[in-house]
N, CA, C and O atoms as a Maestro MAE file, in Angstrom:
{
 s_m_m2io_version
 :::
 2.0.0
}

f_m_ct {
 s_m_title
 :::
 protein
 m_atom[284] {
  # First column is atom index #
  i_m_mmod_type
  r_m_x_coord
  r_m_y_coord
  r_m_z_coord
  i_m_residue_number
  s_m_chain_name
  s_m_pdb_residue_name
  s_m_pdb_atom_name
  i_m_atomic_number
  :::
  1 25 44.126 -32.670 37.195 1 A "UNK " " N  " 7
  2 3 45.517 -33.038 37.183 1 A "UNK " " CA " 6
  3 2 46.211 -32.319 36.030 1 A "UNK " " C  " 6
  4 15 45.736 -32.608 34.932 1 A "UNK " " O  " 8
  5 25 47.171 -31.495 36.019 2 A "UNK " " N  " 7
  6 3 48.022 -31.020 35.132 2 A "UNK " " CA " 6
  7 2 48.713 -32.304 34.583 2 A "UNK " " C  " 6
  8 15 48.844 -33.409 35.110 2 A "UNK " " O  " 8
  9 25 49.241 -31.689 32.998 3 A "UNK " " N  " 7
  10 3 49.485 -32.354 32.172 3 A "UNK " " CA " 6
  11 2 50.946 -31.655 31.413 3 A "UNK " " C  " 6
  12 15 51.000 -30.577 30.821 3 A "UNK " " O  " 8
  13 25 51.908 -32.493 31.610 4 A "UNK " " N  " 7
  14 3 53.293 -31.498 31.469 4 A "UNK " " CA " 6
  15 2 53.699 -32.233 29.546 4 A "UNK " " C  " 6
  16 15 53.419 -33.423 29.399 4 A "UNK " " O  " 8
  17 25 54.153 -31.665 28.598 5 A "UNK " " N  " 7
  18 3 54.001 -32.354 27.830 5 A "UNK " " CA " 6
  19 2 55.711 -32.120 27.424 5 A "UNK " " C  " 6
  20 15 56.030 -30.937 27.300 5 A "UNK " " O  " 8
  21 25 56.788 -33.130 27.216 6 A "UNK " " N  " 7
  22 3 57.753 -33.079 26.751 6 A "UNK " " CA " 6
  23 2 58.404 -33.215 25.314 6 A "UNK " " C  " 6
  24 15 58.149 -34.241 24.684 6 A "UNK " " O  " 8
  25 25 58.962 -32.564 24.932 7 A "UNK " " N  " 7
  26 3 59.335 -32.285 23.547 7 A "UNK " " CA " 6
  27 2 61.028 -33.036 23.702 7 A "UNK " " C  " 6
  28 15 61.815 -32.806 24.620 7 A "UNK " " O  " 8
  29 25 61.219 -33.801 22.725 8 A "UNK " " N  " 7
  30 3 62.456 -34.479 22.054 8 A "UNK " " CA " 6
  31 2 62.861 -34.135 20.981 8 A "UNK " " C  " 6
  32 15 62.282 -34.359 19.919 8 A "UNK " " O  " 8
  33 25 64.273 -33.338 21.159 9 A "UNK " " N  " 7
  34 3 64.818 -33.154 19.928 9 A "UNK " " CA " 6
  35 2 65.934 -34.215 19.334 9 A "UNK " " C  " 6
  36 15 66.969 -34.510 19.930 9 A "UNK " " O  " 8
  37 25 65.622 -34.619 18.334 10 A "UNK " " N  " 7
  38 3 66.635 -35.873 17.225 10 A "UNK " " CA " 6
  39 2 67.645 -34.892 16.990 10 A "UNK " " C  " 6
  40 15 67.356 -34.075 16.116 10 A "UNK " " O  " 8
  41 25 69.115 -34.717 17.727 11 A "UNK " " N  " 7
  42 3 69.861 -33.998 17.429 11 A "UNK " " CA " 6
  43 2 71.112 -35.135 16.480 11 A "UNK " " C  " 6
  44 15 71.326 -36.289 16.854 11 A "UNK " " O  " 8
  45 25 71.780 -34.521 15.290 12 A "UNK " " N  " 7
  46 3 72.463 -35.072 14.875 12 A "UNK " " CA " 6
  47 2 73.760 -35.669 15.859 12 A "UNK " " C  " 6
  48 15 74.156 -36.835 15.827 12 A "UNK " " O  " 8
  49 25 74.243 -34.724 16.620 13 A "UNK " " N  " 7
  50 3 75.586 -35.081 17.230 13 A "UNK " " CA " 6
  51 2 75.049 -35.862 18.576 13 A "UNK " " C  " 6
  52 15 75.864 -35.889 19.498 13 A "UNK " " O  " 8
  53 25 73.633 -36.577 18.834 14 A "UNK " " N  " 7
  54 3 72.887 -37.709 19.890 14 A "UNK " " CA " 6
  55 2 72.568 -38.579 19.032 14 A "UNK " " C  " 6
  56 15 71.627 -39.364 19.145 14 A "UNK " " O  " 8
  57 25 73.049 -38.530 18.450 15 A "UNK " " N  " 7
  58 3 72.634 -40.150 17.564 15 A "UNK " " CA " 6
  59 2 74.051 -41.323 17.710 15 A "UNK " " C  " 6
  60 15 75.278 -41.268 17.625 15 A "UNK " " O  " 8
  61 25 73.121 -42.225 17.945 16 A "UNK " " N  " 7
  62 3 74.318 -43.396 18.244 16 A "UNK " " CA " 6
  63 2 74.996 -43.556 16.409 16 A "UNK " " C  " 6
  64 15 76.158 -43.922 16.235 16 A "UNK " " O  " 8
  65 25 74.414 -43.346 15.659 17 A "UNK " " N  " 7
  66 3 74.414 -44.092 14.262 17 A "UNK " " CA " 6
  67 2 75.341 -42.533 13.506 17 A "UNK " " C  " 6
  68 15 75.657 -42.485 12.318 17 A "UNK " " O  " 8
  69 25 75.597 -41.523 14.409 18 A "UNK " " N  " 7
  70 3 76.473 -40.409 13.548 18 A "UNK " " CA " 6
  71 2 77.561 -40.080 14.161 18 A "UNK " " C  " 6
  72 15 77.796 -40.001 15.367 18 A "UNK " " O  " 8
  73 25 78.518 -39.806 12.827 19 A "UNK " " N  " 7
  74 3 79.759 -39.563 13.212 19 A "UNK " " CA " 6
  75 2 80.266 -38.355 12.018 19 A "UNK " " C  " 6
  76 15 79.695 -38.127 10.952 19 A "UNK " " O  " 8
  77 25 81.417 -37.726 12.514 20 A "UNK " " N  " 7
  78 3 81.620 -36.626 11.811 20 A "UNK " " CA " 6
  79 2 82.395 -37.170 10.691 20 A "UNK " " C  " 6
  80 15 83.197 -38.103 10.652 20 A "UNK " " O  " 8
  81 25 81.855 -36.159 9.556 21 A "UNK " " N  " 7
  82 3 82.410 -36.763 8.045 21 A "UNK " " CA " 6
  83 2 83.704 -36.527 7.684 21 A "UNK " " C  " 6
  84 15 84.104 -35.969 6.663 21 A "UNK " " O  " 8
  85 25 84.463 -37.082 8.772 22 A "UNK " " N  " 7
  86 3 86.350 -37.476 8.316 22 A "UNK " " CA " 6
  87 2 86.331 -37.867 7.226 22 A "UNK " " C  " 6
  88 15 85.370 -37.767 6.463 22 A "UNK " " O  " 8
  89 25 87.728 -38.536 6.904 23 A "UNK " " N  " 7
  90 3 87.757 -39.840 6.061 23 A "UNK " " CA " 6
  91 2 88.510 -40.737 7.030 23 A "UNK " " C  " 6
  92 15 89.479 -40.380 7.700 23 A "UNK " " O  " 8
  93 25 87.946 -41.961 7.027 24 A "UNK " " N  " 7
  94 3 88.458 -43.222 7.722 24 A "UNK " " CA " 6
  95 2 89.271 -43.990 7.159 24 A "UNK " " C  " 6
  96 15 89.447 -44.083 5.944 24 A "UNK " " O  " 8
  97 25 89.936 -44.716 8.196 25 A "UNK " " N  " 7
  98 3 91.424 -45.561 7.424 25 A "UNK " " CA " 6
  99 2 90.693 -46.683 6.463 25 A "UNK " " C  " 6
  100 15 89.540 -47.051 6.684 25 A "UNK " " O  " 8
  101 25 91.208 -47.009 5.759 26 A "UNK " " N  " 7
  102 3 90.856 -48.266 5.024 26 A "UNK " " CA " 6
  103 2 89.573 -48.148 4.378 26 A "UNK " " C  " 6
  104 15 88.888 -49.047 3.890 26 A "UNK " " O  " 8
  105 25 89.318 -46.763 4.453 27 A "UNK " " N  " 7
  106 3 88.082 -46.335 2.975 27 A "UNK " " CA " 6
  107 2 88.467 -46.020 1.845 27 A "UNK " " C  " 6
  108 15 89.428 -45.272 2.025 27 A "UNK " " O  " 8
  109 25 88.275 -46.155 0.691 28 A "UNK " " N  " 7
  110 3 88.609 -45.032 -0.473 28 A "UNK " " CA " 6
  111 2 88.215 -44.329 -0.004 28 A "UNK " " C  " 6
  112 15 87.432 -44.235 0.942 28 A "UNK " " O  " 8
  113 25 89.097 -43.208 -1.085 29 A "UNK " " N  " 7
  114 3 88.055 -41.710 -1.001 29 A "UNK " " CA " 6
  115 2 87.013 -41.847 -2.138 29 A "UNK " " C  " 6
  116 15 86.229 -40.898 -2.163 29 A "UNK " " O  " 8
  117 25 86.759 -43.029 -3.324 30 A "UNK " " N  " 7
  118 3 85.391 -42.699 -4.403 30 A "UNK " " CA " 6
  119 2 84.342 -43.001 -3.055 30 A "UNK " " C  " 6
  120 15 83.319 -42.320 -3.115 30 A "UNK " " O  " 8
  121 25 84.419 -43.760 -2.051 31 A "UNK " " N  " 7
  122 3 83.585 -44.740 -1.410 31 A "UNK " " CA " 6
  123 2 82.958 -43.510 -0.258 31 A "UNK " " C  " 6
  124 15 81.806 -43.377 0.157 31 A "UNK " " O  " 8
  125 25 84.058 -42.796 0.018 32 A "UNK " " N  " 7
  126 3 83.567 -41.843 1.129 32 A "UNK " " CA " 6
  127 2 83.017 -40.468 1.118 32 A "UNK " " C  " 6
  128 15 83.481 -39.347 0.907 32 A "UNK " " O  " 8
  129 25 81.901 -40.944 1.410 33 A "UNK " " N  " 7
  130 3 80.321 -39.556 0.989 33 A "UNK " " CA " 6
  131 2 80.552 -38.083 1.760 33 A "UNK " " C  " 6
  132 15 80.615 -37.946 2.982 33 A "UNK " " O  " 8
  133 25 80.658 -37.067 0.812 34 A "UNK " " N  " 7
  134 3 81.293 -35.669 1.482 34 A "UNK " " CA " 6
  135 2 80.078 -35.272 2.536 34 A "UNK " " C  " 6
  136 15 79.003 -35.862 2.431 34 A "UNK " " O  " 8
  137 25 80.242 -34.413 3.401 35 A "UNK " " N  " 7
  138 3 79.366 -33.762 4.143 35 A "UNK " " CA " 6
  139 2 80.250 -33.133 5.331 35 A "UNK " " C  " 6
  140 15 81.362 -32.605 5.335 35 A "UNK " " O  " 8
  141 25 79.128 -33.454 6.525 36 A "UNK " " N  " 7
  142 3 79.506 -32.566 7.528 36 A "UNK " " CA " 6
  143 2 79.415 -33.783 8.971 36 A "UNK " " C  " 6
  144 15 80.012 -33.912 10.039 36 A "UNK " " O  " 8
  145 25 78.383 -34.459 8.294 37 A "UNK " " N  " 7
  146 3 78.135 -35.448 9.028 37 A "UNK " " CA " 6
  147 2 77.662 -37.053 8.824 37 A "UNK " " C  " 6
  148 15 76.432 -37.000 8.818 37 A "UNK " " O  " 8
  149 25 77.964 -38.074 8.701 38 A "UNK " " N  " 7
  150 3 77.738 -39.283 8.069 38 A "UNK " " CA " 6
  151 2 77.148 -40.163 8.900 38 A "UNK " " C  " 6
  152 15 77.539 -40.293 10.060 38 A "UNK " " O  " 8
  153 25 75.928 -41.011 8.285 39 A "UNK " " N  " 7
  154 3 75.001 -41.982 9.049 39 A "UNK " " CA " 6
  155 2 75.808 -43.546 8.926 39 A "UNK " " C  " 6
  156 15 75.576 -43.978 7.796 39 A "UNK " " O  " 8
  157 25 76.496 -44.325 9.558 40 A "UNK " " N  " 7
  158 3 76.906 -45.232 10.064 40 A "UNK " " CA " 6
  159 2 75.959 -46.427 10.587 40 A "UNK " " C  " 6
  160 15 76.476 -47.266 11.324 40 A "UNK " " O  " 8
  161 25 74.812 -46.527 10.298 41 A "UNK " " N  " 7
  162 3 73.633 -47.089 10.448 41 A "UNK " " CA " 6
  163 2 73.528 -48.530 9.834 41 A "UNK " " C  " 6
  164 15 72.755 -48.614 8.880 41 A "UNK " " O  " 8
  165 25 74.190 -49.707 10.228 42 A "UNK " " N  " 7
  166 3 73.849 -51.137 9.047 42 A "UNK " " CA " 6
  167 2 72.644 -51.191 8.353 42 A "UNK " " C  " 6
  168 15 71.567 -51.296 8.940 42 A "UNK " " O  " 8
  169 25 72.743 -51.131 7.232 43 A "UNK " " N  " 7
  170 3 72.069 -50.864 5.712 43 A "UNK " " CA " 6
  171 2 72.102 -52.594 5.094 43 A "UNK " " C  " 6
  172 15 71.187 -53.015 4.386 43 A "UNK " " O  " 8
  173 25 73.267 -53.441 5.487 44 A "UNK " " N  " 7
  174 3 73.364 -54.168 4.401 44 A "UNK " " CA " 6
  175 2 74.567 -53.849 3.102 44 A "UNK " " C  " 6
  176 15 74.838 -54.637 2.196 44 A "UNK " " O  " 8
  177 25 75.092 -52.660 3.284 45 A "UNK " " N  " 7
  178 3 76.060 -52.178 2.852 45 A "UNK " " CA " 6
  179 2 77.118 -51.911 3.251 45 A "UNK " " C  " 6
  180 15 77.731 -52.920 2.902 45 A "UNK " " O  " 8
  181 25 77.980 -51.159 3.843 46 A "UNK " " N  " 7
  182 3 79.421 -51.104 4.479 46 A "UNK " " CA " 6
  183 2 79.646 -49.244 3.974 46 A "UNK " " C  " 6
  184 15 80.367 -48.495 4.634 46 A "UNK " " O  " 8
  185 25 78.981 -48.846 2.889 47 A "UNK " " N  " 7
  186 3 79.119 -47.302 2.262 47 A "UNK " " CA " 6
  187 2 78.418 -46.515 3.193 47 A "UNK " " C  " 6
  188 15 77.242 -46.856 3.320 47 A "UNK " " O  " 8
  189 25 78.745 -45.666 3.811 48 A "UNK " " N  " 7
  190 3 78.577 -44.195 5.150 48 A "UNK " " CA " 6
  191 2 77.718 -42.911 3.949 48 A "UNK " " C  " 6
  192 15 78.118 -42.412 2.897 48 A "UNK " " O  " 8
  193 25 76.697 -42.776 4.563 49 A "UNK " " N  " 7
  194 3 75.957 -41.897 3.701 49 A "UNK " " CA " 6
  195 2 75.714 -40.637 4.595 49 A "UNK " " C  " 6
  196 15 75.381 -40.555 5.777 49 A "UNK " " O  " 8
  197 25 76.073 -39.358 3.343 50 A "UNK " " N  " 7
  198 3 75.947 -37.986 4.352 50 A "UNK " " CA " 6
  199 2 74.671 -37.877 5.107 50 A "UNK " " C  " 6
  200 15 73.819 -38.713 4.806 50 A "UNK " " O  " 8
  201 25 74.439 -37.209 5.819 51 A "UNK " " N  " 7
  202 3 73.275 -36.820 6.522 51 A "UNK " " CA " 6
  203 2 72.806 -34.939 6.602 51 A "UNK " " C  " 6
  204 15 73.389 -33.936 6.190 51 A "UNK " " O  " 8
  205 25 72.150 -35.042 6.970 52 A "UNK " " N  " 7
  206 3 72.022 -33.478 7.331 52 A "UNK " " CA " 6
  207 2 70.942 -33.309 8.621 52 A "UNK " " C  " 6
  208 15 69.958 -33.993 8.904 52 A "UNK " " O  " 8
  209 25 71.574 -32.011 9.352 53 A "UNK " " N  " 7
  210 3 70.888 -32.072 10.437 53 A "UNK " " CA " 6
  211 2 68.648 -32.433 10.767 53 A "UNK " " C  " 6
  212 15 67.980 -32.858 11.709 53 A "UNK " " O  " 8
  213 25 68.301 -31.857 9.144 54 A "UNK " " N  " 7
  214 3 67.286 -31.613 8.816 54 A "UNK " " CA " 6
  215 2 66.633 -33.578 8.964 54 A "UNK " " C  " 6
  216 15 65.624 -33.911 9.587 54 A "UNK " " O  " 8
  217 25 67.590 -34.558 8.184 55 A "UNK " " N  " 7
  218 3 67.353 -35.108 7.746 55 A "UNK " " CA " 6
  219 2 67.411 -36.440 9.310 55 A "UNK " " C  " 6
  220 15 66.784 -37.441 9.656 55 A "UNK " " O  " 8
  221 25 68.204 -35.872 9.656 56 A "UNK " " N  " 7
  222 3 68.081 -36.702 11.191 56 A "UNK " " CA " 6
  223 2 67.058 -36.394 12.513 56 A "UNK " " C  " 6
  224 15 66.531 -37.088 13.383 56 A "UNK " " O  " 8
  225 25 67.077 -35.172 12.212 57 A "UNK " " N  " 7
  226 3 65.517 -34.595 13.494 57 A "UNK " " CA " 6
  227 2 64.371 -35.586 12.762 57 A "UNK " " C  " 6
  228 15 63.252 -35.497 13.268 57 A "UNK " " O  " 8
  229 25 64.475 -36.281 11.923 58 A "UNK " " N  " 7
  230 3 63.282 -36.567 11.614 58 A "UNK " " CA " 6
  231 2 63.122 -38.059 11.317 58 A "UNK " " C  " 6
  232 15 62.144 -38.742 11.013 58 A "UNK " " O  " 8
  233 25 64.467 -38.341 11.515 59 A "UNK " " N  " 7
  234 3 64.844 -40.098 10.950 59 A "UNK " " CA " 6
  235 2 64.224 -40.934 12.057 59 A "UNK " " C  " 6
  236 15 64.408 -40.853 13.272 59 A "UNK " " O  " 8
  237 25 63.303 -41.907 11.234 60 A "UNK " " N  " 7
  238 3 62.881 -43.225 12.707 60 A "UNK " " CA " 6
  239 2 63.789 -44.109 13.201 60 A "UNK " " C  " 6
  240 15 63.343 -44.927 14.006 60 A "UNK " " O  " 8
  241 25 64.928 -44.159 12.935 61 A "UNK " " N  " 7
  242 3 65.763 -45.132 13.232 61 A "UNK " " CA " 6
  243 2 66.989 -44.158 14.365 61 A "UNK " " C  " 6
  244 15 68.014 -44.596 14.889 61 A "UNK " " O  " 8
  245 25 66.504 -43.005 14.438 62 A "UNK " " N  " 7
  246 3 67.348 -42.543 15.235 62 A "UNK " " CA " 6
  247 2 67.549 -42.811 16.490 62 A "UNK " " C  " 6
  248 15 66.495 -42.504 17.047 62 A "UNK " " O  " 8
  249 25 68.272 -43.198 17.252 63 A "UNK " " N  " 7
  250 3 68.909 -44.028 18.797 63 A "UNK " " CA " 6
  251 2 69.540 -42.829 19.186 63 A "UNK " " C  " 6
  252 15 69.945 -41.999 18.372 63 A "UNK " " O  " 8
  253 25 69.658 -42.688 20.717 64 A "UNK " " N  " 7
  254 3 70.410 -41.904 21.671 64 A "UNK " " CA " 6
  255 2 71.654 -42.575 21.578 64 A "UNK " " C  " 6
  256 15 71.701 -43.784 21.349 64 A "UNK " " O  " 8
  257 25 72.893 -41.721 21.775 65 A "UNK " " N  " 7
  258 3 74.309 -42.157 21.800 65 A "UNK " " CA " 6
  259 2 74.354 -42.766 23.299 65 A "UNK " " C  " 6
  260 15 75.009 -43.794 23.472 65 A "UNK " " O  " 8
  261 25 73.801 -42.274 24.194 66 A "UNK " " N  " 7
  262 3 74.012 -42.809 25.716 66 A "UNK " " CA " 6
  263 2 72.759 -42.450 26.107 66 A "UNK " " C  " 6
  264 15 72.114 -41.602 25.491 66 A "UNK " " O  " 8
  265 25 72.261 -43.144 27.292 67 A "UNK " " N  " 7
  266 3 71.694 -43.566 27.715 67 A "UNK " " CA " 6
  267 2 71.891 -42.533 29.353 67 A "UNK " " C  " 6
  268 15 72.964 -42.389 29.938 67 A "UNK " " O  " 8
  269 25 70.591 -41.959 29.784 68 A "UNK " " N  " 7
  270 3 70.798 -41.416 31.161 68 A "UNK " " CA " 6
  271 2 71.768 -41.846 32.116 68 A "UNK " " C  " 6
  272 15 72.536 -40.992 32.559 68 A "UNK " " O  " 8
  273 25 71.870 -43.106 32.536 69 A "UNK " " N  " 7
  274 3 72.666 -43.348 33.095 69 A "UNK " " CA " 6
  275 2 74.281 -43.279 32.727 69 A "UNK " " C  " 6
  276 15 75.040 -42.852 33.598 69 A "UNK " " O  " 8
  277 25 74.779 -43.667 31.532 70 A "UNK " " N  " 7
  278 3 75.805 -43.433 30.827 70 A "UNK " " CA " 6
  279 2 76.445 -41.737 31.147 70 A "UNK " " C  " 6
  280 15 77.609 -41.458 31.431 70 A "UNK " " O  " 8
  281 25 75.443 -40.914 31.017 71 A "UNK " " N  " 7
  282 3 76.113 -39.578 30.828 71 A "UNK " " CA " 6
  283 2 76.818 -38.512 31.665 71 A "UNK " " C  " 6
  284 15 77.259 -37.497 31.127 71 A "UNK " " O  " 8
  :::
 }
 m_bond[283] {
  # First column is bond index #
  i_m_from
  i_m_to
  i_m_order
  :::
  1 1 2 1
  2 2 3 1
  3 3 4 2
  4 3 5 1
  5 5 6 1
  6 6 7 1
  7 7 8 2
  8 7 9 1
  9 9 10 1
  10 10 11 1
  11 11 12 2
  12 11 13 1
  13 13 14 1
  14 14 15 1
  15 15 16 2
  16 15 17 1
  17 17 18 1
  18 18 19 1
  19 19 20 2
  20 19 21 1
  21 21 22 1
  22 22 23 1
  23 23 24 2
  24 23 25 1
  25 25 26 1
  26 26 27 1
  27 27 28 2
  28 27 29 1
  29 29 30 1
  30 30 31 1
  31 31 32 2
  32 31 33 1
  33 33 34 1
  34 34 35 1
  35 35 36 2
  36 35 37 1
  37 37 38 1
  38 38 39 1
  39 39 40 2
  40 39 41 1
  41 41 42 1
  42 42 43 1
  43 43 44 2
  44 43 45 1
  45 45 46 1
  46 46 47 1
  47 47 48 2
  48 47 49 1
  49 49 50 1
  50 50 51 1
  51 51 52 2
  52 51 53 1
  53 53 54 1
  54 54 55 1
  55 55 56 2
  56 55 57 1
  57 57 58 1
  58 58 59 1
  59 59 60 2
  60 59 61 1
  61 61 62 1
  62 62 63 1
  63 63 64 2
  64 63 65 1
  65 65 66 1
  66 66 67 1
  67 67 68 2
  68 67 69 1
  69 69 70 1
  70 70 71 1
  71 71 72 2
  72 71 73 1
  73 73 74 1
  74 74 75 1
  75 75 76 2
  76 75 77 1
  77 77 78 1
  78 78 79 1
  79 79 80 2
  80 79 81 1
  81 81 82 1
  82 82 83 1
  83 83 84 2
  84 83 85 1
  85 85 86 1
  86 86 87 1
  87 87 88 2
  88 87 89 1
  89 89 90 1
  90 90 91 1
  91 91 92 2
  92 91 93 1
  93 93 94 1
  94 94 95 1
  95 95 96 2
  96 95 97 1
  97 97 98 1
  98 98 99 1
  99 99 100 2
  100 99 101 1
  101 101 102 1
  102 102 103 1
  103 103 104 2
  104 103 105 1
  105 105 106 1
  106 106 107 1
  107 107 108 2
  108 107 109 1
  109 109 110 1
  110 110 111 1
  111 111 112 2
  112 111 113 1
  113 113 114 1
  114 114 115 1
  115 115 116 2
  116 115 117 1
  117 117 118 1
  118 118 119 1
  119 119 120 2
  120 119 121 1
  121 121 122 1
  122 122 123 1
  123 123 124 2
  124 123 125 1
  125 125 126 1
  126 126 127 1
  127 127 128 2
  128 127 129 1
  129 129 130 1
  130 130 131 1
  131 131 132 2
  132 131 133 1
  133 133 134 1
  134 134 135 1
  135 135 136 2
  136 135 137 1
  137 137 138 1
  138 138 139 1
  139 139 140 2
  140 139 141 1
  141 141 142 1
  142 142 143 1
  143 143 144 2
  144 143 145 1
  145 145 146 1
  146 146 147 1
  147 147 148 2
  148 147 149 1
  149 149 150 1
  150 150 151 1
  151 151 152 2
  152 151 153 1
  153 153 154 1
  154 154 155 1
  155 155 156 2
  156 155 157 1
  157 157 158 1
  158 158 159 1
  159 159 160 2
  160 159 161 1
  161 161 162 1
  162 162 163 1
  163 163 164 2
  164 163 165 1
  165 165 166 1
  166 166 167 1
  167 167 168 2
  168 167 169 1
  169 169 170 1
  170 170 171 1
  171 171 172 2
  172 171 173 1
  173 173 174 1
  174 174 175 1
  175 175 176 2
  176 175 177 1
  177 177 178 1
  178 178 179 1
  179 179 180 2
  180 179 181 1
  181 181 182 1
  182 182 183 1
  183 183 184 2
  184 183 185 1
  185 185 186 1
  186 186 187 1
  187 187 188 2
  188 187 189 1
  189 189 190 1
  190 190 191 1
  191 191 192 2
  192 191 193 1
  193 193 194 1
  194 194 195 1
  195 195 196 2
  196 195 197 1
  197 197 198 1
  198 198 199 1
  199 199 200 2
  200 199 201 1
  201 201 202 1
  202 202 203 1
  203 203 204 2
  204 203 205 1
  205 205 206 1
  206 206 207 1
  207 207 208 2
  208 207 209 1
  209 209 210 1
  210 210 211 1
  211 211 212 2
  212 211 213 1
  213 213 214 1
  214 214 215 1
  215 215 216 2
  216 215 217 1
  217 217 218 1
  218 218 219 1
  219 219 220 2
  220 219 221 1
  221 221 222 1
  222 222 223 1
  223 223 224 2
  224 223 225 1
  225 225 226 1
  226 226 227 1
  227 227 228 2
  228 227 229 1
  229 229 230 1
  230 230 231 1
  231 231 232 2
  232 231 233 1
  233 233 234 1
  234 234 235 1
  235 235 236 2
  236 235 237 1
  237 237 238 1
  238 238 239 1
  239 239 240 2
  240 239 241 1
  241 241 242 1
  242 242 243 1
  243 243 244 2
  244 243 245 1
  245 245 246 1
  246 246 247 1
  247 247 248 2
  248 247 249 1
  249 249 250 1
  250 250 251 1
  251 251 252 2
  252 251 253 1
  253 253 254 1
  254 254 255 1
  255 255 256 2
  256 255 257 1
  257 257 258 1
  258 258 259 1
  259 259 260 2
  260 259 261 1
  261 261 262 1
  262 262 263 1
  263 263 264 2
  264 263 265 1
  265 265 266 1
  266 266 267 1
  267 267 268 2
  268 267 269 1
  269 269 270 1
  270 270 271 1
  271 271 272 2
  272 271 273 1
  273 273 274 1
  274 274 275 1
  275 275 276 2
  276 275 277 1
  277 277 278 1
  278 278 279 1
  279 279 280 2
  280 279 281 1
  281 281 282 1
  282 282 283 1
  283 283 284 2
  :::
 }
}
């Protein structure tokens, strides 16, 4: 029996938990972490921490933004 083996890539912009590093209404700007891209992930905190693409291919908490059926 062949054996097909599939590879998953943790892409930053498929993550339910990322969003692009605007600044949002009703943030400071000391509060809001520079980048390119920010993890939105409940911490226990409410503060948006940069990310990097490197740092999300590899994160365990990473979730799909949608779901097969969704897309």
């Amino acid at each position: 029996m062949a054996r097909t083996a599939t590879m998953v890539m943790q892409t930053i912009w498929d993550c339910r938990w990322s969003r692009p590093g605007y600044l949002p209404r009703g943030v400071a700007d000391a509060e809001h972490p520079p980048g390119l891209w920010v993890c939105v992930r409940p911490t226990g905190t409410t503060v948006q921490r940069p990310v990097t693409e490197e740092e999300c291919a590899t994160c365990p908490y990473w979730q799909a933004a949608f779901t097969e059926e969704e897309r």
